[in-house]
C-alpha positions as CSV (number, residue, x, y, z in Angstrom):
1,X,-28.7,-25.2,54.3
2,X,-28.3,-25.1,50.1
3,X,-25.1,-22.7,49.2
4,X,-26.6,-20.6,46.2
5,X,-24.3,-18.8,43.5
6,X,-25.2,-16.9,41.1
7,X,-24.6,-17.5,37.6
8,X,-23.9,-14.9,35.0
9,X,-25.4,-16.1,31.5
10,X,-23.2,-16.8,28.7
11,X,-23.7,-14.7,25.4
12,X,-24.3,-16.8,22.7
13,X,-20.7,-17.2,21.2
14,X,-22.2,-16.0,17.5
15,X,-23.2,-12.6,19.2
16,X,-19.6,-11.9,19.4
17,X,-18.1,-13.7,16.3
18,X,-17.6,-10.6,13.7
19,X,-17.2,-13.3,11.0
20,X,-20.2,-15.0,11.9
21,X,-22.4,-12.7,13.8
22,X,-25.6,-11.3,11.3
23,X,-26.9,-9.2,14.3
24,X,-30.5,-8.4,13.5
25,X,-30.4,-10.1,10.2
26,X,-30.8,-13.4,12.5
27,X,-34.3,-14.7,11.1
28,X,-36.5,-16.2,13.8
29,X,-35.7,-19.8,12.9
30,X,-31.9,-19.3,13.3
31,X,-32.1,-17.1,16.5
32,X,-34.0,-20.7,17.6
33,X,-31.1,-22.9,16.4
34,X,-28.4,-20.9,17.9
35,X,-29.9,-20.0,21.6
36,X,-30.8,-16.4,20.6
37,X,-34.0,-16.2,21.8
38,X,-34.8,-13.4,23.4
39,X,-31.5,-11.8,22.8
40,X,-32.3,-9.2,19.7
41,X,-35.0,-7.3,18.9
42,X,-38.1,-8.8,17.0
43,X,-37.0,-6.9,13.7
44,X,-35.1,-8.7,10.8
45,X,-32.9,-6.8,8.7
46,X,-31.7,-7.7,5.4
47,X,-27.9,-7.1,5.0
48,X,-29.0,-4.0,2.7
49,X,-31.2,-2.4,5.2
50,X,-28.3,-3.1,7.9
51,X,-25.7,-1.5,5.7
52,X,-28.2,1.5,4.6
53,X,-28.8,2.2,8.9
54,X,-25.0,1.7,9.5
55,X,-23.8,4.0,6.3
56,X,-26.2,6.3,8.2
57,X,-24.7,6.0,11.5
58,X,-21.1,6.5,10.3
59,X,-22.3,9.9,8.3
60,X,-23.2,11.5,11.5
61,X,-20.1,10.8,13.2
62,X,-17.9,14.5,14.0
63,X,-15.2,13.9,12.4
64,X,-12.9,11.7,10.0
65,X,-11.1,10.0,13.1
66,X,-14.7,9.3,15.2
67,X,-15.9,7.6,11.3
68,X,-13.1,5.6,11.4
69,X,-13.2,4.8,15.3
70,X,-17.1,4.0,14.5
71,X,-16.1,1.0,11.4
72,X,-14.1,-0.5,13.1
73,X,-16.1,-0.7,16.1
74,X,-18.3,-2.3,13.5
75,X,-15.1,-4.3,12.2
76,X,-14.6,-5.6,15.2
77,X,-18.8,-6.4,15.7
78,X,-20.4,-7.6,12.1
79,X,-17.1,-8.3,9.7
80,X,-19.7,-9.2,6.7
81,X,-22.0,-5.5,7.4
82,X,-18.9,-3.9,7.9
83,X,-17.4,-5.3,4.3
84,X,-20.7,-3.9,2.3
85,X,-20.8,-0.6,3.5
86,X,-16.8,-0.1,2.7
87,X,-17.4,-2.2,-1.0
88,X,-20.4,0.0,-1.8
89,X,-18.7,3.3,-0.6
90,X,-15.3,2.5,-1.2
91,X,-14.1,5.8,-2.8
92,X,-15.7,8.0,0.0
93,X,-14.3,6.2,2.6
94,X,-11.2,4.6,2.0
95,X,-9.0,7.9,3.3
96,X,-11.3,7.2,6.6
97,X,-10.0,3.3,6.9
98,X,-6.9,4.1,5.5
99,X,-4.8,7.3,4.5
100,X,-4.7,9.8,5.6
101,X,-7.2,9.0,8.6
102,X,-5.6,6.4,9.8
103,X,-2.1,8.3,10.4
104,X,-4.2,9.9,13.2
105,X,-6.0,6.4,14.0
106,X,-2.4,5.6,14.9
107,X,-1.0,8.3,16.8
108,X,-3.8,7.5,19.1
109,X,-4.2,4.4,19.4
110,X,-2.8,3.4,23.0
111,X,-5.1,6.2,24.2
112,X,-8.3,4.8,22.1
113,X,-7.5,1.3,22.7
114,X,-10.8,-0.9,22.5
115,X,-10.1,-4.7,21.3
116,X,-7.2,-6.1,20.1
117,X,-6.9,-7.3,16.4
118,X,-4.3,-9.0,14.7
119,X,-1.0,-10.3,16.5
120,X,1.1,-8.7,18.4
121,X,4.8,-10.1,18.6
122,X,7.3,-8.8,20.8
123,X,11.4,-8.6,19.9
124,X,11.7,-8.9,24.0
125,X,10.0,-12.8,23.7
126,X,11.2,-13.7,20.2
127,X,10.4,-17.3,21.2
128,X,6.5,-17.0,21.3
129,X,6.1,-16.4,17.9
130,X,5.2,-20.4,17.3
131,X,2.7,-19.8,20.3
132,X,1.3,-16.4,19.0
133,X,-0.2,-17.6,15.7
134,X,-1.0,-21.0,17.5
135,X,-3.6,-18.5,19.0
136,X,-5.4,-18.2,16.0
137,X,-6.5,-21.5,15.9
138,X,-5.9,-21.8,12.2
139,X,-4.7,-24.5,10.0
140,X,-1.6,-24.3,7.1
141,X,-3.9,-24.0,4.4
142,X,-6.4,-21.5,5.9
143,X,-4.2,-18.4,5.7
144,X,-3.9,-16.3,2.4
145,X,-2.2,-13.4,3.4
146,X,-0.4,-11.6,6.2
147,X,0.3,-7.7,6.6
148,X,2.9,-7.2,8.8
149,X,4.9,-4.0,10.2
150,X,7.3,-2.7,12.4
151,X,6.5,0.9,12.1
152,X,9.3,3.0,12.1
153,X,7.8,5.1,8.9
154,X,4.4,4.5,9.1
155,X,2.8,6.9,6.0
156,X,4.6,10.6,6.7
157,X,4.5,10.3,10.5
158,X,7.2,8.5,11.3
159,X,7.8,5.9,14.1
160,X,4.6,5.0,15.8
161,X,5.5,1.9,17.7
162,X,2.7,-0.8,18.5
163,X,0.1,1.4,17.4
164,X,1.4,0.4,13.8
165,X,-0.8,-2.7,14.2
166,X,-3.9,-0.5,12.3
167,X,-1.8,-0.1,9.5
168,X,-2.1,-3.1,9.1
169,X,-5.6,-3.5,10.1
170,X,-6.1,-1.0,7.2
171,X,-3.8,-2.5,4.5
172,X,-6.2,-5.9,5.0
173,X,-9.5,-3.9,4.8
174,X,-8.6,-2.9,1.3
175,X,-7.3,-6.1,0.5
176,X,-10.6,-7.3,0.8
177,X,-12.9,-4.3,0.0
178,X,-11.0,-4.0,-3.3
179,X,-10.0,-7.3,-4.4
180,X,-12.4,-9.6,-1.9
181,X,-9.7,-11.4,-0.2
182,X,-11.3,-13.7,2.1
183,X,-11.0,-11.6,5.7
184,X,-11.4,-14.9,7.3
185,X,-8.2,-15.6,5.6
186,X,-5.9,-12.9,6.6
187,X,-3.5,-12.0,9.7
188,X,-2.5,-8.8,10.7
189,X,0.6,-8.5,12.5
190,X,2.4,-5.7,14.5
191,X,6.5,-6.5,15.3
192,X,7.5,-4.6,18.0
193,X,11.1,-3.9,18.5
194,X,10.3,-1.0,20.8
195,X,10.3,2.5,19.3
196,X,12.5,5.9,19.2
197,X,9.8,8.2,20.1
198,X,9.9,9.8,23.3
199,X,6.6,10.8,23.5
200,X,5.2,7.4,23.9
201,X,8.2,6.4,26.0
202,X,7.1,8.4,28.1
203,X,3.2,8.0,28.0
204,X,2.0,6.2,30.9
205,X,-0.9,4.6,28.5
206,X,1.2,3.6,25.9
207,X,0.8,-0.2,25.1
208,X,3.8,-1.4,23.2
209,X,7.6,-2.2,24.5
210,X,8.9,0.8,26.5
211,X,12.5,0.6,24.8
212,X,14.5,2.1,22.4
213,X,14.1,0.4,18.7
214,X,16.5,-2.6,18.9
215,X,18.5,-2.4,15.7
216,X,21.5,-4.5,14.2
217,X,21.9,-8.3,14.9
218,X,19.0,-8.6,17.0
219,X,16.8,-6.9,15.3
220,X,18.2,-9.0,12.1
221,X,17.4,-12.3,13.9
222,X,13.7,-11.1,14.8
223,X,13.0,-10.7,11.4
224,X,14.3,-13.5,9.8
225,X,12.3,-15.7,13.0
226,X,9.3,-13.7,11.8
227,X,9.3,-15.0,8.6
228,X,10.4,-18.3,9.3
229,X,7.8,-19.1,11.4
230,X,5.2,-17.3,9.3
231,X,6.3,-19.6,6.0
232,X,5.8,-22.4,7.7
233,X,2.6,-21.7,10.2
234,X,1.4,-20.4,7.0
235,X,3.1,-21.9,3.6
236,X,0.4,-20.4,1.1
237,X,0.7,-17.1,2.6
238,X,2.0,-14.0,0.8
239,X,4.1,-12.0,3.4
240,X,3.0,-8.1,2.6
241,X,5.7,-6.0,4.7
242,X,4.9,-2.0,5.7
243,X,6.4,1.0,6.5
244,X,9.6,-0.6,7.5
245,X,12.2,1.7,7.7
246,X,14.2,2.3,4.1
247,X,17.1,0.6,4.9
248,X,15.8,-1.9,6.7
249,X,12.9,-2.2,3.8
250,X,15.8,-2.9,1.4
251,X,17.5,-5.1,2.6
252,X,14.9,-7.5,4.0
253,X,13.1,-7.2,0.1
254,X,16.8,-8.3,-1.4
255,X,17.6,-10.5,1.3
256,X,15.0,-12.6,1.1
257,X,12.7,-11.5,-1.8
258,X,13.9,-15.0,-3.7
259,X,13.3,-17.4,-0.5
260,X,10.0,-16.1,0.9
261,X,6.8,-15.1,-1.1
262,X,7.1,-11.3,0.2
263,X,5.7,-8.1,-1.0
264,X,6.4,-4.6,0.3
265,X,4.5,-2.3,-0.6
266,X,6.0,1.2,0.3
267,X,8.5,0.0,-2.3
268,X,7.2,-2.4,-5.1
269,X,3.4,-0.9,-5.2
270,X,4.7,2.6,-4.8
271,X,7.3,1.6,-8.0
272,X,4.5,-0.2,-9.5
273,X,1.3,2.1,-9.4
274,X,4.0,4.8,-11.1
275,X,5.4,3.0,-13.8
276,X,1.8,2.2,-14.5
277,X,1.3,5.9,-15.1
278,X,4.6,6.3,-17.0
279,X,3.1,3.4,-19.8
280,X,0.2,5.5,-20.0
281,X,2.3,8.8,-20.2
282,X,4.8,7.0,-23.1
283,X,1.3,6.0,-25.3
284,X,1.5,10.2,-25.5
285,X,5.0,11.0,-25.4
286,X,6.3,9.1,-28.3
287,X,9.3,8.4,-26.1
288,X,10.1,4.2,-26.1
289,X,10.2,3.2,-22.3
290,X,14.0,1.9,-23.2
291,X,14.5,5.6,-24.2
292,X,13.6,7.3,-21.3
293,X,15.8,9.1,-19.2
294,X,14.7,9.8,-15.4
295,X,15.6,12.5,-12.7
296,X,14.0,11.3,-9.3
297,X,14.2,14.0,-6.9
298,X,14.6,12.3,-3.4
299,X,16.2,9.0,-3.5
300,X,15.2,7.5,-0.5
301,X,13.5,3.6,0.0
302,X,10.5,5.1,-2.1
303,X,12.1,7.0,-5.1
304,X,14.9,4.7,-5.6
305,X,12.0,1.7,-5.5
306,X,10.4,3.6,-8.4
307,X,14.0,4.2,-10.7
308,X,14.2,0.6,-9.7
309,X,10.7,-0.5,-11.8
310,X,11.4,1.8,-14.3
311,X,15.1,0.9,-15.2
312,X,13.4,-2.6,-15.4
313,X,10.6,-1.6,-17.9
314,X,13.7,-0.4,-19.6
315,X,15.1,-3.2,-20.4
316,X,11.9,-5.4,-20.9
317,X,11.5,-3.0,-23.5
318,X,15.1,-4.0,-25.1
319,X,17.8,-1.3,-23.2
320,X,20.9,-3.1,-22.3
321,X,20.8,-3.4,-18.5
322,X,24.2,-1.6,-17.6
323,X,22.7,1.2,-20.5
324,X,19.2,1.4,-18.9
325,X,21.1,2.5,-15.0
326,X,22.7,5.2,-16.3
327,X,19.7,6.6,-17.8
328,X,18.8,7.3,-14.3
329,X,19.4,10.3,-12.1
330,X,19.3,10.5,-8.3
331,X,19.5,14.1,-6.4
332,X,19.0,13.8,-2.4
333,X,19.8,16.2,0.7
334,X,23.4,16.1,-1.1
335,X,22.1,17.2,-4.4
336,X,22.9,15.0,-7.2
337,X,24.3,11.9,-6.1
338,X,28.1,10.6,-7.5
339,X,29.8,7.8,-6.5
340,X,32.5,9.8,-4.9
341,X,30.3,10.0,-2.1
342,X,31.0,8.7,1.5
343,X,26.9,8.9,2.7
344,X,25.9,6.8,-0.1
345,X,22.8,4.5,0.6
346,X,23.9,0.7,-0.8
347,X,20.3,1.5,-2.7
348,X,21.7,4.5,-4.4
349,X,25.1,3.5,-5.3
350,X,24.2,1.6,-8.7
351,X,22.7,5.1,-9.9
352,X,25.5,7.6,-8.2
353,X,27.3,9.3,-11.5
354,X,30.7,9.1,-12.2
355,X,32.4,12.6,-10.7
356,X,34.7,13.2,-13.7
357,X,31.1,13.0,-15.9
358,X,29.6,15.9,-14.3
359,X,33.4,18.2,-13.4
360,X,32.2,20.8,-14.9
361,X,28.5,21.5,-13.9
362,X,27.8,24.1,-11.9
363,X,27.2,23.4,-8.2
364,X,25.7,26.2,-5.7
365,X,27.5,28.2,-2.8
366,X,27.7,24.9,-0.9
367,X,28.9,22.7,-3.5
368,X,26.0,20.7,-4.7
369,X,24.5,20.1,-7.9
370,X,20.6,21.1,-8.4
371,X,17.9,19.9,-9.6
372,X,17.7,22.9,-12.0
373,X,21.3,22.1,-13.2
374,X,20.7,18.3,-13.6
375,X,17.2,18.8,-15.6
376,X,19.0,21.4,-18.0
377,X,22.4,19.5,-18.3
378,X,21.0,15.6,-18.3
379,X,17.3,16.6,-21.0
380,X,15.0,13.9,-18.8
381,X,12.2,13.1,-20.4
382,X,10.8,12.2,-16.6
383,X,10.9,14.0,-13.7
384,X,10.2,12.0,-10.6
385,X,9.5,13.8,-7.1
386,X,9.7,11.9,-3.8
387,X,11.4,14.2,-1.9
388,X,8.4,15.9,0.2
389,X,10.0,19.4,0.0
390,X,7.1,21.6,-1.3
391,X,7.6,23.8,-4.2
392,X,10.6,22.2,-5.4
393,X,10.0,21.5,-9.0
394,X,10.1,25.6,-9.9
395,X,8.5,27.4,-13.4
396,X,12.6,26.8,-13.9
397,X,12.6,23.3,-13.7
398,X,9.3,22.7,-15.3
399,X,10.4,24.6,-18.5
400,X,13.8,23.2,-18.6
401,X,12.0,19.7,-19.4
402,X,11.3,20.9,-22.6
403,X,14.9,20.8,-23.4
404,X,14.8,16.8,-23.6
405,X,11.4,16.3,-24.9
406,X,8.3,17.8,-26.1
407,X,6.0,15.9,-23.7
408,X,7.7,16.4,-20.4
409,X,6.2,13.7,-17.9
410,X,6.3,14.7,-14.4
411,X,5.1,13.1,-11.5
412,X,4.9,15.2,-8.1
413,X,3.7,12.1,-6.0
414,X,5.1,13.0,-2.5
415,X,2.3,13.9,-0.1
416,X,0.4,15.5,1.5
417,X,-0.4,18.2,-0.3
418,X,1.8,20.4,2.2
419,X,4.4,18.3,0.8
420,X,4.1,17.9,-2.8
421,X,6.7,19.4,-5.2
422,X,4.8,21.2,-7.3
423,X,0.9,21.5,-7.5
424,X,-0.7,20.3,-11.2
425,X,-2.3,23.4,-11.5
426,X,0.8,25.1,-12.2
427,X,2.5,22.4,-13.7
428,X,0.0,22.5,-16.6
429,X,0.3,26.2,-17.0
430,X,3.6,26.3,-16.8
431,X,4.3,24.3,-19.8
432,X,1.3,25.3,-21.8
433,X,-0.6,22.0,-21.4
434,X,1.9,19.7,-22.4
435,X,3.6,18.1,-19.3
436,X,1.6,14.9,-18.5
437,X,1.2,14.5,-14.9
438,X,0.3,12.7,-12.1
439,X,0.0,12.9,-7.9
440,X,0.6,11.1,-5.1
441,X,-2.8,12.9,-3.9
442,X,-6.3,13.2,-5.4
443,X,-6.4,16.6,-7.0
444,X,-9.6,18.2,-8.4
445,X,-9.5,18.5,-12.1
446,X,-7.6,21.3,-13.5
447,X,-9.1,23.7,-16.0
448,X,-6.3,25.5,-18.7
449,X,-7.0,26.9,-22.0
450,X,-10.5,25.7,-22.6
451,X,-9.5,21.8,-22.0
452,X,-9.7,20.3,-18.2
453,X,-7.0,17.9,-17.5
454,X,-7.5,15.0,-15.2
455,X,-5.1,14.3,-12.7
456,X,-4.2,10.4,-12.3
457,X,-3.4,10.2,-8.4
458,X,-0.3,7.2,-8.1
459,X,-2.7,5.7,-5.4
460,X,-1.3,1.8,-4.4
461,X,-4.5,0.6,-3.6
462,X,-5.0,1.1,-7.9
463,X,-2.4,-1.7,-7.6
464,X,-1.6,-4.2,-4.9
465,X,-5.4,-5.4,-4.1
466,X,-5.0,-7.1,-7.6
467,X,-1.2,-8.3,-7.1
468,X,-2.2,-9.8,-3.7
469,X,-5.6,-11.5,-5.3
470,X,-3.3,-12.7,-8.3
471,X,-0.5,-14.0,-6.2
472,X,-3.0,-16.3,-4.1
473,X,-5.2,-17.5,-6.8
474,X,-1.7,-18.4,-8.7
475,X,0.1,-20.1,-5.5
476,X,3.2,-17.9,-6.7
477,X,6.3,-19.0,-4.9
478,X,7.4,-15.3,-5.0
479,X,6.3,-11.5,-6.2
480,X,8.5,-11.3,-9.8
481,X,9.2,-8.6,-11.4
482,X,7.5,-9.8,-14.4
483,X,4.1,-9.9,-12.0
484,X,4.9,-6.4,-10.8
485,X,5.2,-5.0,-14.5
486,X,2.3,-6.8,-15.5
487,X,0.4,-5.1,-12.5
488,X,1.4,-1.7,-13.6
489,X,0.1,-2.9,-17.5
490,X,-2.7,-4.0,-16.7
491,X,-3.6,-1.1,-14.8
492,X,-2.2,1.5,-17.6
493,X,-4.6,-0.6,-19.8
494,X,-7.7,1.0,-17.9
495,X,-7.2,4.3,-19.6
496,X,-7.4,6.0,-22.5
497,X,-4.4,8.7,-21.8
498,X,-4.8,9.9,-25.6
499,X,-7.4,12.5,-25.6
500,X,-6.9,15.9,-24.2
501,X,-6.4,16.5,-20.3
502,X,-7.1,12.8,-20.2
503,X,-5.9,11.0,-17.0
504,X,-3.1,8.9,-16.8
505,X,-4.3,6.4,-14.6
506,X,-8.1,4.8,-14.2
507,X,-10.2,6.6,-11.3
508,X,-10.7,4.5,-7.6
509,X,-14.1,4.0,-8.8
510,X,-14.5,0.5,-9.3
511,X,-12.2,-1.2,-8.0
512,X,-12.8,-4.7,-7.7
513,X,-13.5,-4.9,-11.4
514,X,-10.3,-3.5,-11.7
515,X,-8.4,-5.6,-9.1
516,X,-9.9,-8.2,-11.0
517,X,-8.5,-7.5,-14.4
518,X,-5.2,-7.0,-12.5
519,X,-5.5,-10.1,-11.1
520,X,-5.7,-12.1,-13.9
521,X,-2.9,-10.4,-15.8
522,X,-0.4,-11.2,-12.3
523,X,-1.8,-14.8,-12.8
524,X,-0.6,-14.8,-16.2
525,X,2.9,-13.5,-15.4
526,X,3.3,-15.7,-12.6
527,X,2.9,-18.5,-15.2
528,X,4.8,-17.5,-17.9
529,X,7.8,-16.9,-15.1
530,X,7.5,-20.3,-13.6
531,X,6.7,-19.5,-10.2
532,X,2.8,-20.5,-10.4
533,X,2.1,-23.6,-8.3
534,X,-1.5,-22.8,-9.3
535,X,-2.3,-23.2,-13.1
536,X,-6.4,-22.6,-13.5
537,X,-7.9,-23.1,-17.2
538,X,-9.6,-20.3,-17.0
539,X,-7.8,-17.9,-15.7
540,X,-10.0,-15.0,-15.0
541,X,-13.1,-17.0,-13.9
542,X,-10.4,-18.5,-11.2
543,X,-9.8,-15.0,-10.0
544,X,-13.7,-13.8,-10.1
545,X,-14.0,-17.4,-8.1
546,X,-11.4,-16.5,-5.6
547,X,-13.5,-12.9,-4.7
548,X,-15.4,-13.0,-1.5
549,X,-18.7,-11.4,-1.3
550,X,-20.7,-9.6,1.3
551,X,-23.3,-11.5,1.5
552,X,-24.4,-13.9,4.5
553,X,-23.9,-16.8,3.2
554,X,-25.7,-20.9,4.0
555,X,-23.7,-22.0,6.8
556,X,-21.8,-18.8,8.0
557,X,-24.0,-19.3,11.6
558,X,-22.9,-22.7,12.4
């Protein structure tokens, strides 16, 4: 008597390839070739016609959170369908792949959980790092970029543990949709030093390490493993860090900003897409850069990032480098900040004023000094506001700029809106039209004696698709501060700000053209600051090159 089994047939490994899987866009002579027969439905799509019924599809969906659950169910099916449909409706749907959308993406992902994407490395098993990216099956040369985060501050939500992996699922997306950065080229990460949330402590479903965040020397070893093993799995890759925590964001940036190519994002494209609206704002103000003196309202990782850039463009534009810090003002929880301090951040010490310079400013009934008192005493010319505390740049405040300048620029950029400091509406009314503003939200535009003013959102994804695109296609050794100011030019370059109510900063639009004229202008600076391994003749037809295209492409079945 003949045993019998039954056998469960295989699906054809391309049926479950995103980056090589066409679906119904198979034609009949490659469904042949690859054992598909049978296996779709007679129709063949073109990519077009796929993209138009999946566009459709994701339209119908209930709400924000089920559109993005449904792309990346798509992601995760068809990478080159799922690529057109964000490139041709980028602006509509990149708060669905990435902010704000995602914040909620994240909170549940342990309880949404479908398929894993990216890799996962754990502080408990620090020693499988080298076995991790093994996994990938890729070579040295193959990888172009990696987004990795330990998510303690993930956007304004805080510490979200292993579901941080998405934000770095979502940082890649735009990396590609915006700049075409290969997606077969990329890695996202997730480190997962436990978390301090008790909810997901407690969660029964909750995926990630069920600890604590490990902090200190441990934690310190982890990270520097992490990015040794990355540098050398991966020596072209740029090392794009997110939502760390801000001191921890810091120090890893200073630590090892000169012996790693690293990025972080939260900090340099943050400080980056702002100056950029500042060079716009000084074509108007008449103020030199080198003459410019800032108040930042909340000087944590973010706000002191942005002094940071700025005190830089300072000195580019000729201030002496000890002059250019004290033209900067920080004010936190403790009011404005003076080296007599004992809660000082190490961030916020180079800025902290000397007490016996402000002795006799007035403080309030608990001692500190305002932001009211600093705008009328110090005459900024920029107010900066990172604090998230809504409502706190007043009528007061606004019309005390006008003390130090006759074009106040003022940037509100903390967000959400239930956040921001002051809303641009009444920033324009209350200084008659002149302030020159910008968000960290898109606002609608804003209609005040006749003329509507355009408000320039300080949105990072303006900025670091074309600093990523222009750090691979130069092979830079590291992100300078020559290719971060270059960035922010070449994005304050896409605007007019002259006319009335005219924006400060160029519109999400289009913006692979404009990742591509960023690109090229980081490509420059990485030459002229000697950190290009790369040196193309032509330097924008190298970046336009170094785009990838949705488009199914001769050999992408094999």
């Amino acid at each position: 008597m003949t045993e019998t089994h039954a056998r469960t047939p295989a699906t054809p490994s391309v049926l479950v390839d995103p980056l090589r899987n066409r679906d119904v866009a198979f034609t009949p002579e490659e469904r042949a070739a690859l054992g598909l027969t049978g296996r779709l439905p007679s129709g063949v799509f073109t990519l077009e016609r796929q993209a138009q019924r999946a566009y459709q599809q994701m339209q119908v969906q209930g709400s924000d959170l089920a559109k993005n659950v449904y792309l990346e169910q798509l992601h995760d099916r068809n990478e080159t369908l799922y690529f057109k449909v964000l490139a041709e409706h980028l602006v509509e749907l990149l708060p669905i792949v990435y902010d704000p959308t995602v914040g909620e993406a994240i909170e549940k992902y342990s309880h949404e959980y479908r398929r894993p994407r990216g890799i996962f490395l754990s502080i408990d098993h620090p020693d499988d790092m080298e076995k991790a990216f093994a996994t990938l099956q890729l070579g040295p040369e193959d990888v172009d970029l990696i987004v990795c985060t330990d998510a303690e501050e993930i956007l304004g939500i805080g510490d979200w543990g292993v579901g941080g992996i998405q934000i770095s699922v979502g940082k890649l997306a735009v990396y590609t949709a915006a700049a075409g950065i290969d997606p077969r080229r990329v890695v996202p990460v997730s480190l997962d030093v436990g978390t301090d949330r008790e909810s997901l402590l407690e969660d029964p479903l909750y995926l990630g390490n069920r600890h604590p965040r490990v902090r200190g020397a441990d934690y310190d070893a982890f990270i520097e493993k992490y990015l040794e093993t990355a540098s050398s799995t991966f020596p072209d890759a740029l090392l794009h860090f997110e939502d760390f925590g801000p001191s921890n964001a810091r120090r890893i940036l200073e630590q090892y900003g000169e012996r790693y190519r690293i990025f972080n994002d939260d900090m340099q494209g943050t400080g980056a897409i702002t100056l950029a609206a500042a060079l716009s704002a000084v074509k108007v103000s008449g103020v030199r850069m080198r003459e410019q003196k800032l108040v930042v309202f909340g000087a944590g990782t973010a706000g002191v990032g942005i002094a940071d850039q700025l005190r830089d463009a300072m000195i580019r534009d000729g201030a002496d480098p000890e002059q250019a810090a004290t033209q900067v003002w920080l004010i936190d929880k403790q009011g404005l900040l003076t080296r007599d301090m004992t809660d000082l951040r190490d961030f916020q010490q180079p800025y902290a004023r000397d007490p016996a310079e402000v002795a006799d400013w007035a403080g309030g009934s608990d001692g500190k000094i305002s932001l009211l008192e600093t705008v009328r005493r110090v005459k900024p010319t920029i107010l900066l506001g990172t604090s998230t505390v809504h409502g706190a740049f007043t009528r007061e405040v606004v019309q005390a700029m006008f003390e130090g300048t006759e074009r106040p620029i003022i940037f509100p950029i903390s967000n959400p809106t239930s956040r921001i400091e002051a809303m641009p509406a009444d920033v324009i009314a209350w200084s008659g039209g002149k302030a020159l503003v910008a968000t960290g939200i898109p606002v609608a535009p804003v209609e005040y004696d006749g003329v509507s003013y355009r408000i320039g959102q300080a949105n990072n994804a303006l900025l670091y698709p074309g600093l990523g695109l222009g750090t691979v296609v130069s092979g830079a050794s590291q992100v300078t501060a020559g290719m971060l100011l270059a960035a922010a030019q070449a994005v304050a370059d896409q605007v007019d700000p002259s006319g009335p109510g005219a924006s400060l900063l160029p519109p999400v639009d289009n913006l692979r053209e404009s990742s591509a004229i960023t690109a090229t202008a980081v490509v420059k600076a990485a030459l002229d600051d000697g950190v290009a391994t790369s040196k193309p003749i032509d330097i924008a037809q190298a970046v336009r090159e170094a785009m990838w295209q949705p488009v199914y492409t001769d050999g992408a079945t094999a």
